[in-house]
Phi, psi and omega in degrees: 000144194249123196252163167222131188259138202259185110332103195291112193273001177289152193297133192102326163307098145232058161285177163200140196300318188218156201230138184301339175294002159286305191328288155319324160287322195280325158321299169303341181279312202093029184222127197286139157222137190272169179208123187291156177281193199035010179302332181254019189320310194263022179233349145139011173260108206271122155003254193334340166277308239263336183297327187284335176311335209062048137292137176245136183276126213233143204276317173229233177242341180285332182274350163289282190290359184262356195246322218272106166303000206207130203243118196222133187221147173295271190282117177263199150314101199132304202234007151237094184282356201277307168217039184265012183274320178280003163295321199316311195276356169296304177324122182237149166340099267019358175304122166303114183242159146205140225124188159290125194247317179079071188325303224247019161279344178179127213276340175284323190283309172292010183249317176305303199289336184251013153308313186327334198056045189242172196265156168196138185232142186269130187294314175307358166256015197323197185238135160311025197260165163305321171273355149253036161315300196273010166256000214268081174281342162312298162345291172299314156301322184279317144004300190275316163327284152358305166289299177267015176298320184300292184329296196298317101036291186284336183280314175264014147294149192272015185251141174300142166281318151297151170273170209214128169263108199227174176298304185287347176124151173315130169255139166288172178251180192276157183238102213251156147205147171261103170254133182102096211258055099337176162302328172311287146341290167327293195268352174277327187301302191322304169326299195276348133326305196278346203245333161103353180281163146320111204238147195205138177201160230212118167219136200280342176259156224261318200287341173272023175272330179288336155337272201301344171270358169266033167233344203064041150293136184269162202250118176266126194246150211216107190293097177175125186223152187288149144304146197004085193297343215179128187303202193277333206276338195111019194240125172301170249220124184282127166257162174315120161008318188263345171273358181271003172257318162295314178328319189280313163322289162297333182279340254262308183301320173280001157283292172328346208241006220251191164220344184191125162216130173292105191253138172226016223236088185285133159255130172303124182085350195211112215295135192297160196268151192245111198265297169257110181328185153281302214299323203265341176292316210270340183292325205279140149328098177318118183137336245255173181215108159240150190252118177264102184285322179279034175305327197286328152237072166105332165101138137296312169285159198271339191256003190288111135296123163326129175046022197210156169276144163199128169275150170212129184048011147099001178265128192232128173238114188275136216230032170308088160270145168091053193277334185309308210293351189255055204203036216265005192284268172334275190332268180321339156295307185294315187298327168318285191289359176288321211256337184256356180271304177308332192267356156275009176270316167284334173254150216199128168042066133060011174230149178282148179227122184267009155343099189275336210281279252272139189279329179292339199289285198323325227268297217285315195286100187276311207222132155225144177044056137105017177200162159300122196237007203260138168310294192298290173325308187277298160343285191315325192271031208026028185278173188304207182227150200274177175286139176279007145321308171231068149110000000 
């Protein structure tokens, strides 16, 4: 079987799908893998690695996909709305996607991609389990987020992150807070630690105060709880209106208080919750910095523009998507293995093995022969519910 990697076309993109230190195990697997040239050019893999690997370079994108049984992409079509459209007609039948598809984004682009009639599975529905842990390219990505959310953060504060014992006198150190202690959550606090600020951070579900205190984050706890804060998966739960209004109440002082807060706080499928106001923003220091990791559906903050920096009240708030990609040598490496782990789950003797019985096989597999095939997808999108014949 032949897997292929196209060149990542969203503007701007530079991850690549597979990194040549894979390309040998998927080899042992029985499986060749093509590579458009320069796909991995700008992330820091050069042709000339992916040749030693025995991967073979392929001239363009037509010759990827007209070659490949199994298709392997950061942003696939769903989740590059920008030019992920001119993919469709490469694409044939039974032919193998695996990416980012962005399942739950738009219910005609997921009906285009399984007209195509390809098989095709969203890395993002992977399952929260131990046994698809090394397979979680969400994970991994927010990881990377997580990190340079912090960077970004210390580059456009006008503050030093550490305290500073100087010939002029003590500098305090900085004051980070999070909201929404994911993974994403998780690794900014860890960062901004490591970087020396003060780090304090806030999550509605009750099981992440011990999470932020084994990085040594302080835990801000809010006499107030969510209802089922967090699904079977491990995700936070869309809450009603009047607690996301209480909410806004209680952060308002530790937003004020803050030198920089990082919002993280995602609903899978559902336009993000707005944790912070204009009003709380107006509240803030001149200088305050907030970095919106949900910018990309709507913002925690009330004032974040989708891909753009904007000041307000002396505040700059940044609404930065795709932050992975500008991290892209790590990004790709993790998604690489994430993406080569999965494909040895799947491919078994140089042939695919499709066990709908198996929960990652299910979770992940949006469209086969021409439908949708995933429950959770289809439910969202109202559509009927399928025959158990097919899938």
């Amino acid at each position: 079987m032949i897997v292929g990697v196209p060149k990542e076309s969203y503007p701007g993109e530079r991850r690549v799908a597979l990194v040549p230190v894979v390309v040998p195990n998927l080899a042992k697997a029985g499986l060749e893998v093509i590579i458009e040239t320069g796909a991995g050019e700008q992330a820091g893999y050069p042709d000339a690695l992916y040749i030693e690997k025995g991967a073979k370079i392929v001239p363009n994108r037509a010759a990827v996909f007209s070659a490949a049984d199994i298709i392997v992409q950061v942003l696939c079509y769903g989740s590059n709305d920008i030019t992920g459209k001119a993919d469709l007609p490469l694409l044939r039948r039974d032919q193998v996607l695996i990416g980012f598809l962005r399942p739950f984004g738009s219910a005609e682009v997921a009906q285009e991609i399984a007209k195509a009639g390809v098989t095709s599975f969203s890395v993002e529905l992977m399952p929260r389990t131990t046994r698809a842990q090394s397979m979680d390219a969400l994970s991994s990505m927010g990881t990377i987020c997580g990190y340079k959310a912090v960077l970004l953060a210390a580059e456009t504060s006008p503050r030093v992150f550490p305290m500073m014992t100087t010939a002029a006198g003590t500098i305090t150190p900085a004051r980070v807070f999070v909201i929404g202690a994911g993974v994403a959550g998780l690794q900014a606090i860890a960062t901004a630690r490591r970087l020396g600020a003060v780090s304090s951070a806030y999550d509605m579900r009750p099981a992440a105060k011990e999470q932020v205190q084994s990085l040594g984050g302080r835990f801000v706890e809010l006499p107030i709880e969510a209802q089922n804060a967090q699904d079977a998966r491990g995700y936070g739960t869309a809450q009603d209106e009047t607690f996301y209004a209480r909410q806004r109440e209680l952060l308002t002082r530790v937003v004020a208080e803050s030198d920089v807060v990082i919002t993280a706080a995602v609903i899978p499928g559902k336009k993000s919750p707005v944790l912070i106001t204009a009003d709380m923003v107006k509240g803030m220091a001149p200088g305050s910095v907030i970095i919106d990791l949900a910018a990309e559906r709507g913002g925690n903050c009330e004032l974040t523009q989708t891909g753009k920096t904007v000041v307000v009240h002396g505040v700059s708030i940044i609404g930065a998507i795709n932050l992975a990609s500008s991290v892209p040598y790590h990004a790709s490496q993790m998604y690489a293995r994430n993406v080569t782990t999965f494909l040895l789950y799947l491919v078994k003797d140089g042939k695919l093995q499709l066990n709908l019985q198996d929960e990652i096989i299910r979770e992940t597999m949006i469209a086969r022969g021409g439908e949708i095939v995933n429950a959770r997808v289809r439910e969202f999108y109202k559509l009927p519910a399928l025959a158990p014949a097919g899938g």
